[in-house]
C-alpha positions in Angstrom: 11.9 20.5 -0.9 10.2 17.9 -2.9 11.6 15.1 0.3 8.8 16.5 2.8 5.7 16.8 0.6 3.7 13.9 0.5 1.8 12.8 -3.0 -0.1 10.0 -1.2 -1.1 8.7 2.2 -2.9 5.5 2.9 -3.0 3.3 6.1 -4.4 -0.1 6.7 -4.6 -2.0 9.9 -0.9 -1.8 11.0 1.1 0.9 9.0 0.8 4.3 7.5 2.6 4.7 4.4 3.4 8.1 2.9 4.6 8.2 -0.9 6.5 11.3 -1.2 6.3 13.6 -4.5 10.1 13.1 -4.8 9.2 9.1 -5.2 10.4 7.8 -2.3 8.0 5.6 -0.2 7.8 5.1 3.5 5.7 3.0 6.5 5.6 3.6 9.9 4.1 1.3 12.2 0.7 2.9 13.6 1.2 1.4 17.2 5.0 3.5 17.4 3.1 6.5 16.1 0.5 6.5 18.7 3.1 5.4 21.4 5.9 8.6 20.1 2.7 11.4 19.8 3.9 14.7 19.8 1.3 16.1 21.8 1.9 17.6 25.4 -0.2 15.5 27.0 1.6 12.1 25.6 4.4 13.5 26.4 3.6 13.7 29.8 4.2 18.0 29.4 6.4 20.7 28.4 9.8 20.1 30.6 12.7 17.9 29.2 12.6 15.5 32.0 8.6 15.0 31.8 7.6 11.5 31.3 5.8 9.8 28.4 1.8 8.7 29.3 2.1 6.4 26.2 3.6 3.4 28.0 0.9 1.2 28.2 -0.8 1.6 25.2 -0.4 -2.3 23.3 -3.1 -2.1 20.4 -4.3 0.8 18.2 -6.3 1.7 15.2 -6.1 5.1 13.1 -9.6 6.1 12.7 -8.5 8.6 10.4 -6.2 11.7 9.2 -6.3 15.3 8.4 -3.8 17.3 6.9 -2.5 20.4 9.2 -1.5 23.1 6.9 0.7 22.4 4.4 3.6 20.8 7.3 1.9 18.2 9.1 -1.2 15.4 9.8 -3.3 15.0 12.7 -4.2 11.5 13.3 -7.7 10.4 15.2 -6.9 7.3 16.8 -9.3 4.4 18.0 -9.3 5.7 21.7 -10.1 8.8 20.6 -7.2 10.6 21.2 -6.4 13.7 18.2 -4.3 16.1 19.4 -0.7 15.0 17.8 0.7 16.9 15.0 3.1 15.1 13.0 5.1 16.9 10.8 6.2 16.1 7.4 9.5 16.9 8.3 9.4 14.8 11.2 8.2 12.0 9.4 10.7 12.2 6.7 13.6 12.4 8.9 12.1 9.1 10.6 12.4 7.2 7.6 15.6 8.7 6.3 17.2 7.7 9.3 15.4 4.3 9.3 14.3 4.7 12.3 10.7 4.8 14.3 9.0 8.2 14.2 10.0 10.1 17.8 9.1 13.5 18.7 
């Protein structure tokens, strides 16, 4: 259980890095995480065929972060969007499977 609790999160211009309480340490790139947002809206609604609104998005800052419970973090972004839940789990899987966060 120790895998998806974070002990630490910082960001800095490009990445996000999480240091998990089991020791492990992983970045994601800030520009894949606000291109893969979880919210409805990014991804273009609710139906399995809907269509990500993400695709044009080339440059972003995180403004800042929140935590959501004791699962996730909500991320404000520089174009003001802040509706994305990202979930530990999610996040953990991402870097387990070396791979870009996608939700």
């Amino acid at each position: 259980m120790l895998d998806t609790i974070p002990a630490e999160i910082v960001y800095n211009e490009k990445q996000l890095r999480i240091q998990w309480k089991d020791g492990k340490t992983c970045q994601y790139d800030l520009l894949m995480l606000r291109k893969n947002c979880p919210c409805a809206v990014c991804r273009g609604g609710h139906d399995q065929d809907s269509v990500r609104t993400t695709g044009d998005i080339t440059g972003i800052q995180l403004v800042s972060w929140k935590k959501i419970g004791r699962y996730a973090i909500s991320i404000t972004w520089s174009d003001n969007h802040d509706t994305g839940i990202y979930t530990y789990d999610g996040l953990r899987a991402a870097c387990d499977e070396e791979s870009p966060y996608a939700n």
